[in-house]
N, C-alpha and C positions, 0 to 999 in steps of 0.2 A: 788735647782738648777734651774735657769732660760732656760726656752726653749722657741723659739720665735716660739709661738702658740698663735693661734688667741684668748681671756679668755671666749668666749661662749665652749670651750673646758677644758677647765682648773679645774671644780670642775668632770671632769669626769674622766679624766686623771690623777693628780695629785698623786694620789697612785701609780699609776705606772712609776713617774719618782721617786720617792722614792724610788725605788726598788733598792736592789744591781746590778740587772743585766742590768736597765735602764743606771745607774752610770757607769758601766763598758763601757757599749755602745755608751755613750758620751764621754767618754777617748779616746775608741778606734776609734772613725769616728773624733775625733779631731784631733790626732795625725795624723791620714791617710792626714786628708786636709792639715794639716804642709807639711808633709812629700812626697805629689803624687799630681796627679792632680786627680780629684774627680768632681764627679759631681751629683746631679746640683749643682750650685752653693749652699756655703753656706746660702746665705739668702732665698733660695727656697726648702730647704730639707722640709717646711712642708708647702708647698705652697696646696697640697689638703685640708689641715684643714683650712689656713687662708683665703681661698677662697670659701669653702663650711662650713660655719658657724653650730653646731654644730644643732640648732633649725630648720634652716634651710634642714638638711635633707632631702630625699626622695627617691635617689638612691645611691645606692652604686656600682660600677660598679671597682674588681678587677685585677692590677695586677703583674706581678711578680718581675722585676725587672726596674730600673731605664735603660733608653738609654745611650749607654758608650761612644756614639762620640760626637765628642767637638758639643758644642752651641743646641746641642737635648734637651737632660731631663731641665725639667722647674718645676720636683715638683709631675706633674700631670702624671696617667700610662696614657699609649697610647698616649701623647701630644708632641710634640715639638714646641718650639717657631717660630715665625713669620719670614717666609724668609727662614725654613729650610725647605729642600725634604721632603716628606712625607716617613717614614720607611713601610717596606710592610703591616703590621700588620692594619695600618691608613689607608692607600689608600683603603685594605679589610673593613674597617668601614665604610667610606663614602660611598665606593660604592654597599654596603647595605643600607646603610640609602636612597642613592637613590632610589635604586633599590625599598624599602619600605615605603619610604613617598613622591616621587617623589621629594626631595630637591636637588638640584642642589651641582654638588661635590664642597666643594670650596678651596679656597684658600691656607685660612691657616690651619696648621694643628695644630693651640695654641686653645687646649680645654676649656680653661680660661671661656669660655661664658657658658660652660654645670657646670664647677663649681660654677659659680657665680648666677646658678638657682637652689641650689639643688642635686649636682649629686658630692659625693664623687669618688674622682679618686685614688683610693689607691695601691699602688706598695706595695707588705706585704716587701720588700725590698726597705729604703728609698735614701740607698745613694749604689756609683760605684765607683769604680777606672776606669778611661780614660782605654778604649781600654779593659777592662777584665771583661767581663760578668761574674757574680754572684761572684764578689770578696769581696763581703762586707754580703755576707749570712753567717747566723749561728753565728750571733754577738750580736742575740740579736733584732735585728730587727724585725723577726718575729713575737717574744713573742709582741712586742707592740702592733703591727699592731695586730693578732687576738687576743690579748685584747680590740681593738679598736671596732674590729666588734661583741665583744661579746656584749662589753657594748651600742653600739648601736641596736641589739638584744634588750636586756633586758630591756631598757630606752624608746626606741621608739615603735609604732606600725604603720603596713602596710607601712615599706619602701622594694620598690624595688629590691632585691639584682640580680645584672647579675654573673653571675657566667660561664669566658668561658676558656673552655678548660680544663685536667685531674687537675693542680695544683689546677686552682680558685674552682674548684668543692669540693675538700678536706676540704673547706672552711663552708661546708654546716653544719659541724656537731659544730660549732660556732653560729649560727643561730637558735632560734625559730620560726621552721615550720608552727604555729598556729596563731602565729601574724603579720609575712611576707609573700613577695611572692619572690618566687626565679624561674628566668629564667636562665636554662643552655644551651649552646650547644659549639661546637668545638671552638677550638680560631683560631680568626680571620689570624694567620700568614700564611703565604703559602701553607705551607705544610698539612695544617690542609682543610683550606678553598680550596684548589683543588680536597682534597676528598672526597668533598660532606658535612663538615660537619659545616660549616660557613655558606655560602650563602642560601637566605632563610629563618633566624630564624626569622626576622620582630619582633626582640627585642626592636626597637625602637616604631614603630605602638604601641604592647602588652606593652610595658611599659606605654604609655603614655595611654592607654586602662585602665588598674591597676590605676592608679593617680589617673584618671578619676572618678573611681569605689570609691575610699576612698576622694574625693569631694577634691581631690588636681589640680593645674594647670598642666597642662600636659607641658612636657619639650621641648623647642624650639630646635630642635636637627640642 
C-alpha cells in the first residue's frame, strides 16, 4: 500500500504499513476525508516525516492531536500555517523561546523551519474531523506513531526527546533511556503554563546544550 512518505523513512516503516491494523487505518481516515471535512489536508497528514527526513533526526518534540479548525493543522504538532492566529499552546512556546534565548516572538507560527533542521513534530494522532477534537483517536493512529518513536529509539542515538505535559510523558517507556536524552515538563496550553509548570523549562537553551554535547548543530529555534 502506497503512503506518501518521504523513502528516507520507508525501510523503517514498511512493516508497519503491512499491518492489518495500518490497513484498517487507511480505510478508515479515507473514508472519513470522503465523507467529512478532516484535516490537515490530505497531502499534509505526514508532512512531520516528509519534512524532518529520517537521517536527519535529532529532536523529537511530541504531540497529541492535530488542530481541528479550518486552515490550522499543516502536518506538524504545535504548527499552523502562515497567516493563521497563533493557538494558545504556540504563543506559550514562543514566548519561552523568548523569554530563553532572547529570539524575538515572530510571526508565523508555520514550524516548517524547526522541521526542516531536524526536529520531528509528531501529533501520536495524525488526522481530525473539523470542529471534533480527538475524533480520529483509537484508529489506529497511535500504534503508528509509538512504533515510530520506538524505532527511532532503537536506530538512533542521542536524539533529543521533549516530552510535555501527562500524555507526551507516557511516551517515555517507548524510548531507550541510555542512548537519549529526554526533557519533560507541563505542556505548554493554558492551563498548564499558568501553573507554574510551562514557563521556565529553557527546553530550547538545554536542547540545543544536548546537540551541542553529542557534536551536533544546535537548532535555530
Amino acid at each position: 500500500m502506497a503512503v506518501d512518505i518521504h523513502e528516507s523513512w520507508k525501510p523503517y516503516l514498511e512493516k508497519e504499513f503491512e499491518k492489518p491494523y495500518f490497513k484498517d487505518l487507511i480505510r478508515f481516515v479515507r473514508s472519513e476525508y470522503k465523507s467529512q471535512t478532516c484535516f490537515p489536508p490530505g497531502k499534509q497528514i505526514f508532512n512531520a516525516f516528509n519534512h524532518c527526513h529520517f537521517d536527519d533526526v535529532k529532536v523529537v518534540i511530541i504531540g497529541q492531536d492535530p488542530y481541528h479548525g479550518h486552515g490550522q493543522a499543516n502536518g506538524l504538532c504545535f504548527s499552523v500555517n502562515n497567516g493563521i492566529a497563533h493557538p494558545p499552546s504556540l504563543i506559550n512556546i514562543f514566548k519561552e523561546i523568548e523569554a530563553d534565548l532572547g529570539i524575538p516572538y515572530p510571526e508565523s507560527g508555520d514550524l516548517m523551519r524547526w522541521a526542516d533542521q531536524g526536529v520531528l513534530l509528531l501529533n501520536a494522532t495524525l488526522t481530525v474531523r473539523a470542529h471534533q477534537a480527538g475524533s480520529h483517536q483509537k484508529q489506529g493512529w497511535e500504534t503508528f506513531t509509538d512504533a515510530t518513536i520506538k524505532i527511532i529509539s532503537d536506530s538512533k542515538e542521542n536524539i533529543v526527546f521533549l516530552l510535555w505535559g501527562g500524555y507526551a510523558k507516557q511516551k517515555v517507556k517507548l524510548i531507550n533511556t541510555n542512548k537519549h536524552k529526554i526533557l519533560t515538563s507541563g505542556h505548554p496550553s493554558p492551563l498548564s503554563a499558568n501553573r507554574g509548570y510551562w514557563f521556565g523549562n529553557k527546553h530550547f537553551s538545554k536542547t540545543n546544550s544536548l546537540l551541542e554535547q553529542a557534536a551536533q548543530a544546535p537548532v535555530r529555534w
